[in-house]
N, C-alpha and C positions, 0 to 999 in steps of 0.2 A: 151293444147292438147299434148298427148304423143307423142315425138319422133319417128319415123320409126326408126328399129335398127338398120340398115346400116347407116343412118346419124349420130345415136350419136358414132358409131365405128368411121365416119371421123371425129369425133370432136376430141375425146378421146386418138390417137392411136397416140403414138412418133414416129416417123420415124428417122431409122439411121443416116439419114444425118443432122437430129437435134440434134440428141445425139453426134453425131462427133463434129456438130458446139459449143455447151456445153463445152466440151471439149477443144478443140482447143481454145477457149475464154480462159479459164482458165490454162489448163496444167497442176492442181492439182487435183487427185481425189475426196481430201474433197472437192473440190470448185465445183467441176463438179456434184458431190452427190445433194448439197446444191441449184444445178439451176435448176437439174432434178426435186427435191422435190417439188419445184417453182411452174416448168411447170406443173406437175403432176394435185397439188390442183387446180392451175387455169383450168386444162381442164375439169377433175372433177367435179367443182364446191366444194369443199371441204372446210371446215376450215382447217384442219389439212393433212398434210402429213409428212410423215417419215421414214427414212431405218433405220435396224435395222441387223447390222453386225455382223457374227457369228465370238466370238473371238476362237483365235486357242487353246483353251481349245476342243471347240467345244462342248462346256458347258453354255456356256452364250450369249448371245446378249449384245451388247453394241449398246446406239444407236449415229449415225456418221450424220445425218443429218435430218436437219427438219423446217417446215414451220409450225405454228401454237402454239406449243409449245414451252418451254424456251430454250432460246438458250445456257444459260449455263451448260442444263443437256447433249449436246453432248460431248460424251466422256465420261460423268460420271455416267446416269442412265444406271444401268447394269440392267438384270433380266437372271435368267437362264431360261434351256428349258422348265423348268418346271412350271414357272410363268408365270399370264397374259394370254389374247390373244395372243399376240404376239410370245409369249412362244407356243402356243397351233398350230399355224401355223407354227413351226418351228422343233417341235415335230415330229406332224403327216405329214409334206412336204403335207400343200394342203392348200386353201385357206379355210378362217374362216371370215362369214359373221354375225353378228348379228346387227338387228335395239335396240335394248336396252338394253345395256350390264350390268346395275346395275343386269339383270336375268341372265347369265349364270353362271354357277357353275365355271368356268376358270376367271372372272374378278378380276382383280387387279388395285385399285386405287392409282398410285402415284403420290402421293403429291406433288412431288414436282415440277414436269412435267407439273403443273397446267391443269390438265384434268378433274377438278370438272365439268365442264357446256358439256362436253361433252357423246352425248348421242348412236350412231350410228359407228360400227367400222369393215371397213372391210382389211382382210389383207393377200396376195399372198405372197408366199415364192416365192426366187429368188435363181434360180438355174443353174450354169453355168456348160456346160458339163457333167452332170450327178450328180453334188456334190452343195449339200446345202452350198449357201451365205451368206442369209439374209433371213429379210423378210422388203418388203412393205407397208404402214400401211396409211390408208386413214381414215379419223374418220369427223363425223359433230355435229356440236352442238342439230341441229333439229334430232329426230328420222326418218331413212331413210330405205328403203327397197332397197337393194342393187338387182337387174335382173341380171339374168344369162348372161345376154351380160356384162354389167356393171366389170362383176365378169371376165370373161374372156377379157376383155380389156386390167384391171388392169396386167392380169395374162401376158397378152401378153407386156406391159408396162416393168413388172417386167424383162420380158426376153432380153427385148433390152437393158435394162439398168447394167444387170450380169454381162458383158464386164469390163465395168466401176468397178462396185462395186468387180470383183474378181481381179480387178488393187489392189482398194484401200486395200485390205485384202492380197494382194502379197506383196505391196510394204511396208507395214506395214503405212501407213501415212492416213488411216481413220478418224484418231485422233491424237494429238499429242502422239508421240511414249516415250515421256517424263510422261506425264500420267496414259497414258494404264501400262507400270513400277511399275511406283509407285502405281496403286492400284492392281498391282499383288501382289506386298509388302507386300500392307495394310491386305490385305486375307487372311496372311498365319501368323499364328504368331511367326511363324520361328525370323521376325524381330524385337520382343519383346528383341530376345538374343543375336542380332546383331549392336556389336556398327556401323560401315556406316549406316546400316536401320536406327537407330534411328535416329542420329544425321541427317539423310536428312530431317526427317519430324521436328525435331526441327526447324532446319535451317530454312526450308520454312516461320515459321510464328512462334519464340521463344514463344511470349504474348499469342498465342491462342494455341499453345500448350500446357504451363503449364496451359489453362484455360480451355480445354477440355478432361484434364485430362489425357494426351498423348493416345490420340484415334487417329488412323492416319487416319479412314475411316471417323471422325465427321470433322477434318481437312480436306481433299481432299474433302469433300461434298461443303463445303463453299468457297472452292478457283476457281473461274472461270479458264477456261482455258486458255484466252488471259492475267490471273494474273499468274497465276502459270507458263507460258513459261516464262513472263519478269523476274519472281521472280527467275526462274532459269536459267536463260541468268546473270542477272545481279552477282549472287552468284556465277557463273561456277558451277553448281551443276550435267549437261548433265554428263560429265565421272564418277561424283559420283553417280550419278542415274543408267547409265549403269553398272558399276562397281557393285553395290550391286545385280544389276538384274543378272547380269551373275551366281554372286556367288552365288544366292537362287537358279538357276536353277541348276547349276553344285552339289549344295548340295541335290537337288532332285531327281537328276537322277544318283545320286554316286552308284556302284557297290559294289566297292571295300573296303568293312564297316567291322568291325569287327563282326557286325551283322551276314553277311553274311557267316562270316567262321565259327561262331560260335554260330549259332541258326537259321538255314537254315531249322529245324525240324518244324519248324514253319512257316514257311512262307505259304505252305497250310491253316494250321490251326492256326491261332495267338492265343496270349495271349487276353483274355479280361480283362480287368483290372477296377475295378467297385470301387467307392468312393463315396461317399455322396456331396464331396467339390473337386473342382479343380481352385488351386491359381494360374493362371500362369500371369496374370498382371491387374492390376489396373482397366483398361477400363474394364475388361469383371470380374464385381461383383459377381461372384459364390462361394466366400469363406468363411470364417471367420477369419480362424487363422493358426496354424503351422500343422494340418493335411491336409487341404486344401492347402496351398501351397508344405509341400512334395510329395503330390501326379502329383500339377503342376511341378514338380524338375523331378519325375519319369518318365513323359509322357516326358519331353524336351531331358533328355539324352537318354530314349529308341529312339527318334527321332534321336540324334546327334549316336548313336551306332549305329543305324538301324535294333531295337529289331521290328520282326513283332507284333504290339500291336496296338489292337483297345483299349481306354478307353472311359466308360460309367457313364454319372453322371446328374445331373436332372440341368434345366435350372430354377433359381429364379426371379421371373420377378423383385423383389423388391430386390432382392440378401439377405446383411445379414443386416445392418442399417447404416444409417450416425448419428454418435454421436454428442453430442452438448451440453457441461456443462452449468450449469446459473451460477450466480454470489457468492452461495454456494459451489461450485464442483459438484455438486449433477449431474448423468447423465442421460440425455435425449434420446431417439430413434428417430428417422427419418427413416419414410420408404417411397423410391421413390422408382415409377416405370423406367425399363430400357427401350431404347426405341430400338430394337431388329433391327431396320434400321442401327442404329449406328453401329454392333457389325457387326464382319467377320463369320456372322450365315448364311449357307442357309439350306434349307430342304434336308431332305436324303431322297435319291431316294434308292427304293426298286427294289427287281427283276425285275416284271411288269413294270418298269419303271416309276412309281409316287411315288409322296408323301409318306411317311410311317406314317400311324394311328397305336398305338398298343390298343388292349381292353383287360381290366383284369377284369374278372367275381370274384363278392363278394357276399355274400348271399342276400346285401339290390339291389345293381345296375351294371352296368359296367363303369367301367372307363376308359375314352380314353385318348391318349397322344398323341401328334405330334412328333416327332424327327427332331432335328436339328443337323445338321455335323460342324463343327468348324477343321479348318486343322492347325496342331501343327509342322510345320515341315512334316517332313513323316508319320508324325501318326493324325488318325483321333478320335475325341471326338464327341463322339454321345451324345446330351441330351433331355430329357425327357421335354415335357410340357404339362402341364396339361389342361391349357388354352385354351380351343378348343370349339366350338360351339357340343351341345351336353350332355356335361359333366352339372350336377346341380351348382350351383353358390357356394358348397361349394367346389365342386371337382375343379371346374374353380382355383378353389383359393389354392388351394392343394401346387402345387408347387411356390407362389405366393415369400415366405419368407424361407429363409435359419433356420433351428433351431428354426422355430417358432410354436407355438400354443399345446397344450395338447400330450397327448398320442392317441388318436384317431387319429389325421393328421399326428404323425410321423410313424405310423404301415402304414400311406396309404402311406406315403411320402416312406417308404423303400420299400413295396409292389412295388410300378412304378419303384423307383430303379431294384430293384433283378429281380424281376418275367417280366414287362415290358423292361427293359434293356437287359435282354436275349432273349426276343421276337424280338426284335430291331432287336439285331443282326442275329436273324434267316430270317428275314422281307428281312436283306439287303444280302443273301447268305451268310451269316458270320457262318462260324462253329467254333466256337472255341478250341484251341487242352489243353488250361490249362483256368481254371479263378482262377482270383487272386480279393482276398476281401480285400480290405484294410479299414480293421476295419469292425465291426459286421452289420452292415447299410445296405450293400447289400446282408445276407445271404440269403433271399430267392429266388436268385439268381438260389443257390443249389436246391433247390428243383424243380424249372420249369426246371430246365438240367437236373434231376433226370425222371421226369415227361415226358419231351421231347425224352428223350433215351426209356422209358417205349413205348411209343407211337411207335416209328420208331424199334423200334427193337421185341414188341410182349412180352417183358416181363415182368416179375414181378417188384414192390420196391424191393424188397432183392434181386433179380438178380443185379437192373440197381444200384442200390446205390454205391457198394463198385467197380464199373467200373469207376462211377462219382466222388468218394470222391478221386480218383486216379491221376485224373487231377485237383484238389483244391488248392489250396495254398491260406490261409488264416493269414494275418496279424492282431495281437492287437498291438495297442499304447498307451494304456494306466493302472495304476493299479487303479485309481480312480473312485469309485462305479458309478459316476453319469456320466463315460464314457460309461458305458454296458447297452444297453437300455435293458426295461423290461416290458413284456403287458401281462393283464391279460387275460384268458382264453375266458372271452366273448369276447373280442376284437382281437384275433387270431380268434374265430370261424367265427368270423363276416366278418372276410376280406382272410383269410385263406382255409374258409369252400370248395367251388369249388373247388380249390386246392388239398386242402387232400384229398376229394373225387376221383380226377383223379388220386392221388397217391396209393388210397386202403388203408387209417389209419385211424383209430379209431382217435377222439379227444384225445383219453389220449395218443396214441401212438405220433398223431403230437406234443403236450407237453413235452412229456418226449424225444424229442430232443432236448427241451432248457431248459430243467432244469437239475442242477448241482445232484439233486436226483429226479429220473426218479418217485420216488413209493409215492411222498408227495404231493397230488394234489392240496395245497396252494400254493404251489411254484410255481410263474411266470416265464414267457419262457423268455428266456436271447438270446439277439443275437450273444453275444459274444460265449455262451456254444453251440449253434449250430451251428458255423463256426469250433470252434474247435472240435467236435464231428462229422461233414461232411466234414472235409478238411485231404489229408493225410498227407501234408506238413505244419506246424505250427510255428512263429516266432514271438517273441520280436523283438524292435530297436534298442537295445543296449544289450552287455556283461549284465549290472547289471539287466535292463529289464527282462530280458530271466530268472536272479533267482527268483526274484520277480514273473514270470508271475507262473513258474513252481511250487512255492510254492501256488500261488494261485488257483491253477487249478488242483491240484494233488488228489482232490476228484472224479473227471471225469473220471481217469484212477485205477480203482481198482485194488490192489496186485501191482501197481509198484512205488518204491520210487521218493523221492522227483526229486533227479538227473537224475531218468531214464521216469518220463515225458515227451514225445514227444514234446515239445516247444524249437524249438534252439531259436540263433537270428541274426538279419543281423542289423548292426546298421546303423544307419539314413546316406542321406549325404546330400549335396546341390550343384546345378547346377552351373558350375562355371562362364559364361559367362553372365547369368542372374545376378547376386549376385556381380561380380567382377563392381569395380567403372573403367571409360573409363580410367583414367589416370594411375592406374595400369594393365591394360590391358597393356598401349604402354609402360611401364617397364619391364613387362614381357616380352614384346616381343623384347627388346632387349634383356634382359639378358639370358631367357630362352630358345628363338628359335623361328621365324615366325614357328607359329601352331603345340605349344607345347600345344593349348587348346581342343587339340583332343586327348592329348595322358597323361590328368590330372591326371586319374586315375593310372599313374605309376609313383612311388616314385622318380626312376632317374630324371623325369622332372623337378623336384624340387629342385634339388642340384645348379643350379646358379644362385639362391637368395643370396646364402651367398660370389657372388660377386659382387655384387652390390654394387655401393660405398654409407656409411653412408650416407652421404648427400642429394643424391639425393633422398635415400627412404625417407629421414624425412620431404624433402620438397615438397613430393608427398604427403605425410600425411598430411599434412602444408596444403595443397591444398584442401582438402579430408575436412577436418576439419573445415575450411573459407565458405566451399560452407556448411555444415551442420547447423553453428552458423547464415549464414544470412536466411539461412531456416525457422530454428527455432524460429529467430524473427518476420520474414514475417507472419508466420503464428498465432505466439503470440497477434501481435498487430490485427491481422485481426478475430479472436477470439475474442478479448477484445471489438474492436469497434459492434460485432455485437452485443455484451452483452450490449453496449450501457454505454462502461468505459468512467471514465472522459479522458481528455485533457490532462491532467502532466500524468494518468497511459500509453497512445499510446505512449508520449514520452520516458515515462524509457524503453518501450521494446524495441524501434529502439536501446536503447542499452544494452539492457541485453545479460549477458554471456561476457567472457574476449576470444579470440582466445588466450590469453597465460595459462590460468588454465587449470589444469588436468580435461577432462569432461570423465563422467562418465555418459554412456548410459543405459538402461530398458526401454524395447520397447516388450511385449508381452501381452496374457489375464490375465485379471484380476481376475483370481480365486485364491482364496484363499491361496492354498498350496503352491500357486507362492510368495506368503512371500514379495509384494511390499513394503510391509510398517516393514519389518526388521529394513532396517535402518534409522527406525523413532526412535529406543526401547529407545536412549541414547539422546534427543534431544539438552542436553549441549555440549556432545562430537561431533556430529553433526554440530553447530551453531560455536563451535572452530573451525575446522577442515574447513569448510567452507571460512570462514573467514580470517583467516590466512593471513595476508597479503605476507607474503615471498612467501608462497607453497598452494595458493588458489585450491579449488576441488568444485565445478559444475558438475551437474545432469540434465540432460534432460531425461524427459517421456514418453510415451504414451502408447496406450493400451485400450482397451474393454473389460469392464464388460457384463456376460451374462445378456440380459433384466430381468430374473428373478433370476438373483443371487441378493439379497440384499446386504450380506455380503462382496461378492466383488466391490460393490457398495462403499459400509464406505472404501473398503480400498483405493479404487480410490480416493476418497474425501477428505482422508486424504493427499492426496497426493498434488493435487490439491491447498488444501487449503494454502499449503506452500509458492504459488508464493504470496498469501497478508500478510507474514507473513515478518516483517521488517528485520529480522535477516537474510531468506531467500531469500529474495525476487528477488534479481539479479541473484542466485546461484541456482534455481530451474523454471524449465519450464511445463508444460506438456502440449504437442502439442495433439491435440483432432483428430479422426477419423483415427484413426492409420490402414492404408492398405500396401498394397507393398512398394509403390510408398515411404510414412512414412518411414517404415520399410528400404528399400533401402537404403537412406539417412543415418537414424542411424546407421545401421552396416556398413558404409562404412568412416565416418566421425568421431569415437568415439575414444578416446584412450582409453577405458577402457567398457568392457561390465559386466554390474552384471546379475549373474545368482546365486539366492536363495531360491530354493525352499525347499521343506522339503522332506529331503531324508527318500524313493526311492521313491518318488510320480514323478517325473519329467521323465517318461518312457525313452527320449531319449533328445530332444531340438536339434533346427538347427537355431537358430539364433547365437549361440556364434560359428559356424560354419562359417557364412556368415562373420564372423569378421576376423576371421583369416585371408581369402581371400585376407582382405583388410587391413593386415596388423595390425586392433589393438588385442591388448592382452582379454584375458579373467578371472574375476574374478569371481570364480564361486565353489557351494557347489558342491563337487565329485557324483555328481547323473546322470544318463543318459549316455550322451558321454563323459563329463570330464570326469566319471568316469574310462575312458578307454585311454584318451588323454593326462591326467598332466603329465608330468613327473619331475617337480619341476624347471624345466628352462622355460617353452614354456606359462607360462602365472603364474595364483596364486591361488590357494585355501586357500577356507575356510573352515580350521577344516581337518580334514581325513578321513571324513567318519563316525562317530561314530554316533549313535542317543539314545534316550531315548524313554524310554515307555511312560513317561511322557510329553506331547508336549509343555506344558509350561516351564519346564527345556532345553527339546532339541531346542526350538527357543532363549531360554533365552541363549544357549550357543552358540549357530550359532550366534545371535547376538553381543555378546563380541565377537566373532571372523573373523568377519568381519570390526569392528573396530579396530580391533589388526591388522590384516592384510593390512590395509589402513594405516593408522599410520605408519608402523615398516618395510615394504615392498614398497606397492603400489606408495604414497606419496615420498618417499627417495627418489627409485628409478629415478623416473620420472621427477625429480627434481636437480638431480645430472648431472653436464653440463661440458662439456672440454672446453676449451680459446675458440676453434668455434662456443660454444653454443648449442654443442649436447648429447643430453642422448645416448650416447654410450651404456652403461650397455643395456638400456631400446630397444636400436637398435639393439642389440646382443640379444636380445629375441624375438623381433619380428622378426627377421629373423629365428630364431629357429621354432616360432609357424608355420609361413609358410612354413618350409622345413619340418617340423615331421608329418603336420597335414593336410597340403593342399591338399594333395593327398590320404589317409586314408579316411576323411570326407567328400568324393566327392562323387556326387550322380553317376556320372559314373562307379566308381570302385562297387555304390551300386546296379545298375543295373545290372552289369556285376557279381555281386556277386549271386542276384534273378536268372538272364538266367539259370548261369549253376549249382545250387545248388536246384533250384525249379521249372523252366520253362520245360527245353530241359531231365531232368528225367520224370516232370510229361509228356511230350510228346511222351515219350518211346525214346528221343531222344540219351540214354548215348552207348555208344561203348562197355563197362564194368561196370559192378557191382555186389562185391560178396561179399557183407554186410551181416550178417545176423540178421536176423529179430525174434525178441521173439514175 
């Protein structure tokens, strides 16, 4: 028989002076949360109860107490307001009742809260004085109909208990305040480029750190909270915890940025900044290679500058591939899905205040995308997924792989870029005052801003065009043909057509925006010809870049000479706190000045290196080097056992490589013009040189071939094949799945970097950049940035530049002279010791490289170069200007 409602009110209803006695038992608010919860389900009748505390983001719920589910998700299952029931109760401030939650459009299953068997959920926000708490959450396994008395019980429940719960969110002690820290940490990947960040989530758990891959959100998910207080009780790690939290805040809430003095034109209207690939660390797969992590370099130091810049790039669910050689060299793909729990991703929230869907009309269907936010420091990354109920199972799959599948998925793939990633930013009140394309991937970007201005302003394409191409700023990085994507006409109309249509163009007229000749209707539309033909700001990565680009491009600009080509260039640089190894860090900062890393980008800073005593830079090096060679084993024998090597092969790599031979690092893709197997050409002179017993030289590798490069495949192989070759075999490595994390290591460990490509194909390079940082030398053909960096003391070339028409003479002579230069240079040098045992000579040029170049080659001086050369003009931001213009 149904209860009278007055009786189940006196079953139901806490009374203050029970909640006092709760209290008063305990004198902790988590503990008093925890009895409330108790009491709750027991009067209920509930399986589950649980509070759900709004963190001072006032962004998310975290939840702080609970009976029925796992107790070690308090503290750690966050959800924002936007997630869940729970979220949906905290949202709209009202209670949210459903008997079968698998039906409402707001359910969110998490796992890991063990909530599978549960079926019925109702839940009161709690609100003390006016101002949202929490929320309340009462759930049963049976499907239940929750009566409006029921409902106001809870409600009423909720209100005696607000006391308590706005203690616990006063006092900060909801949860351990050690915690709550650290996964502020985890969410921002500001701590990717902060040595205390890092080093705390090492500390916590060394083994599962390098085994999850330095993900600090997949760490804190698996550390209970009663382990993680001991583990940092027992470490002292509390003031290093608090210490880094202060400092991610104080770097959040900074004013006083150069940003702000200097591109304040923007802060209305930011830059958007749009890439195909963003490398900014290991955990979060969205890259490939060296355009993908400059663009991660770009988004860290406009963050540390405090450029306003939103950047926009697609989310890969399988990223780019985990490689895996067999017992030929021959290279394998691996594509695993990511699991997007792991990652510091939440949903971006648009005006209306949900979710953001974007949909892009194509003549066959629409295609929708989710948007997800990722926070960089100060600056936000918005990306694209395609993955959405709705979408057909090839669209699902759309953004699935980085650089994968035909020309059909890369026009959709860029489409969701350009056209959806500008919609994004309109979704979330984002106007933008410049976009900046880095690289042709996102030009149709232009066109939906083109499109967009049409719409809000009433006028025409020839009106809104040359308003829009005003605020462009379009980057190429490369001179090689198979950098410049190229689609043919059906496949523009197919996915373009809606588009033009809103634009008012003819098919031939949307063509002859990407073709280098507008009047030859075989010619395919180029993305690169239509960023440079829609953008008014144009730029190469380097000095030689910029000739190269201007001669290649000088068909686009009828009646003006080579020189007078609109293409400057701004050349590359790399991020220095990312890239710098911990232990030259705390050198720096003695020699240079605590937080001389804010002020990289100016040459002064760099002047007291060269007081630095010999010694201690060599045995910093010494250090740098030790941790690279046991790397490189670890991962050698770990390789070898999965290939299923014999017993004596595991043993020779625990000790391959000497820590006293000169090693020489190559650590990039595997394309061809990148010339790996150069110094294969001589392989007697090779097998000498190696060998040597006085003056041994060692070579560690890695790198990725594209899946459908073949030819960069054999050169991999060749390379590869070296470590079973006996002459070789101690003297050559190559470590497989080459990412950041790889990549780190090498440039930070090496005394010698080879860069040989075949000049001028190498647009710019930033890895023999990241070397210098850390103090080793560069050996490398004058192409890109050496081309603009050697100056005959600060590292070595190969050759001066010269090339031939013929590419079999011009490698045949890059190759003798690279052997000349090893031999007659490299080798002496590094080899040549005082009674102490130190290459002086070789320490008098590393300190050279780092004084001439560490600052030059910085991504900060490169950002600061973009603001006020192409940002704060295209913003109408300049004070003066009386250029004139043919």
């Amino acid at each position: 028989m149904t209860q009278p409602a007055n009786v189940r009110a006196a079953n139901y209803v806490l009374t203050l002076e029970e909640i006092g006695n709760l209290a008063e038992e305990s004198g902790k608010p988590a503990e008093t949360l925890m009895n409330v919860v108790a009491l709750i389900a027991a009067r209920f009748q509930t399986d589950v109860c649980s509070v759900y505390l709004l963190e001072p983001d006032r962004a998310n719920l975290v939840m702080a107490a609970t009976v029925g589910l796992r107790p070690e998700c308090i503290g750690t299952l966050r959800l924002t307001l936007h997630e869940g029931l729970a979220g949906l109760v905290a949202e709209q401030v009202r209670p949210v009742a459903v008997g079968q939650v698998a039906s409402h459009p707001r359910f969110k299953y998490f796992k890991e809260a063990g909530e599978e068997s549960l079926q019925s959920f109702l839940g009161v926000p709690i609100v003390e004085r006016g101002v949202l708490q929490g929320v309340l959450v009462v759930q049963t396994v049976q499907t239940r109909t929750f009566p409006e008395d029921e409902i106001r019980m809870l409600t009423e429940a909720a209100a005696q208990v607000a006391p308590v719960v706005c203690e616990a969110r006063t006092l900060d002690r909801f949860i351990a305040p050690a915690q709550e820290k650290l996964w502020s940490l985890a969410r921002n990947l500001w701590w990717s480029w902060d040595q205390d960040s890092t080093g705390l989530f090492r500390d916590l758990d060394p083994v599962r750190w390098r085994e999850l891959n330095h993900n600090p959100i997949s760490l804190l998910a698996e550390i209970p909270l009663s382990k993680l207080e001991k583990r940092a009780g027992d470490l002292v790690l509390h003031g290093r915890i608090n210490y880094a939290y202060r400092r991610q805040q104080e770097y959040l809430q900074a004013d006083r940025t150069w940003g702000a003095t200097h591109a304040g034109v923007l802060r209305p209207r930011p830059v958007a900044y749009f890439s195909a690939e963003f490398g900014l660390h290991e955990s979060l797969p969205i890259y490939s290679g060296g355009l993908g992590v400059l663009a991660g370099d770009h988004v860290k130091s406009a963050s540390d500058l405090d450029i306003p810049l939103v950047a926009v790039g697609l989310f890969y669910g399988q990223g780019y591939f985990r490689q895996r050689l067999d017992r030929t060299g021959w290279q394998h793909e691996e594509y695993l899905p990511t699991d997007v729990s792991q990652l510091p991703m939440e949903p971006a929230i648009g005006k209306k205040g949900e979710p953001i869907t974007v949909h892009i009309q194509t003549r066959g269907a629409s295609i929708a995308a989710k948007v997800w936010r990722v926070k960089v420091g100060r600056i936000d990354l918005l990306l694209l997924d395609s993955n959405v109920d709705g979408n057909t199972p090839e669209d699902r799959e759309l953004t699935s792989r980085l650089y994968g599948g035909d020309g059909r998925v890369r026009v959709r793939q860029e489409l969701l870029l350009g056209v959806g990633g500008f919609r994004a930013l309109k979704a979330m009140g984002i106007t933008p005052g410049v976009l900046h394309l880095n690289e042709g991937h996102s030009g149709f970007a232009v066109l939906e801003a083109i499109r967009s201005r049409m719409e809000e302003e009433g006028v025409s394409y020839d009106q809104a065009q040359p308003h829009v191409s005003r605020e462009v700023a379009f980057t190429t990085h490369t001179p090689v043909p198979a950098g410049h994507d190229r689609f043919n006409g059906g496949l523009m109309e197919e996915h373009l057509g809606p588009l033009r249509d809103a634009l008012g163009l003819s098919h031939e007229g949307l063509m002859a925006l990407g073709r280098e000749n507008p009047g030859n209707p075989h010619e395919e539309f180029c993305m690169t010809v239509l960023g440079l033909k829609l953008s008014r700001r144009a730029n190469a990565v380097s000095a030689l870049h910029g000739e190269v680009s201007r001669a290649m491009w000088t068909g686009l600009f009828p009646g003006k000479s080579e020189d007078a080509v609109p293409i400057g260039h701004i050349t590359n640089g790399v991020h220095v706190p990312t890239w710098l190894a911990p232990q030259m860090f705390r050198l720096y900062d003695r020699h240079l000045g605590i937080g001389w890393h804010e002020h990289s980008g100016e040459s002064r800073i760099w002047e007291g290196i060269e007081n630095v005593d010999d010694g201690e830079l060599w045995e910093t090096h010494l250090s740098l080097k030790s941790r690279l060679l046991e790397f490189v084993r670890r991962r050698a024998k770990d390789q070898a056992e999965r290939r299923g090597e014999p017993r004596e092969t595991l043993q020779r790599l625990d000790r391959v490589l000497s820590p006293d031979a000169l090693t020489v690092g190559f650590a990039r893709r595997f394309a061809t013009y990148k010339r790996a197997n150069l110094l294969l050409a001589d392989i007697e002179k090779l097998a000498s040189m190696v060998n040597d017993p006085n003056r041994p030289v060692q070579f560690v590798f890695a790198g990725k071939a594209h899946p459908r490069d073949e030819p960069g495949k054999r050169v991999l192989q060749q390379i590869a094949e070296l470590m079973r070759d006996s002459q070789f075999a101690d003297k050559f490595v190559f470590v497989e799945d080459y990412d950041i994390n790889v990549g780190r290591l090498f440039v930070q460990g090496v005394d010698v970097w080879l860069n040989n490509p075949r000049r001028p194909l190498e647009a710019s390079g930033t890895s023999g950049q990241k070397v210098v940082l850390n103090g080793g030398l560069n050996l490398s053909v004058p192409d890109g940035w050496w081309a603009e960096a050697y100056d005959g003391l600060n590292g070595f070339s190969i050759g001066t530049g010269r090339t031939h028409s013929n590419m079999q003479v011009h490698d045949s002579r890059d190759g003798e002279e690279l052997y000349r230069v090893l031999r007659e240079e490299v080798i002496p040098l590094f080899y040549q010791r005082d009674r102490d045992g130190l290459p002086r000579g070789w320490i008098k040029r590393m300190k050279r490289t780092i004084r001439t170049l560490g600052w030059r080659f910085n991504a900060n001086r490169m950002v600061m170069d973009y603001t006020l050369k192409c940002y704060v003009p295209a913003a109408g931001g300049t004070s003066s200007d009386m250029s004139i213009r043919s």
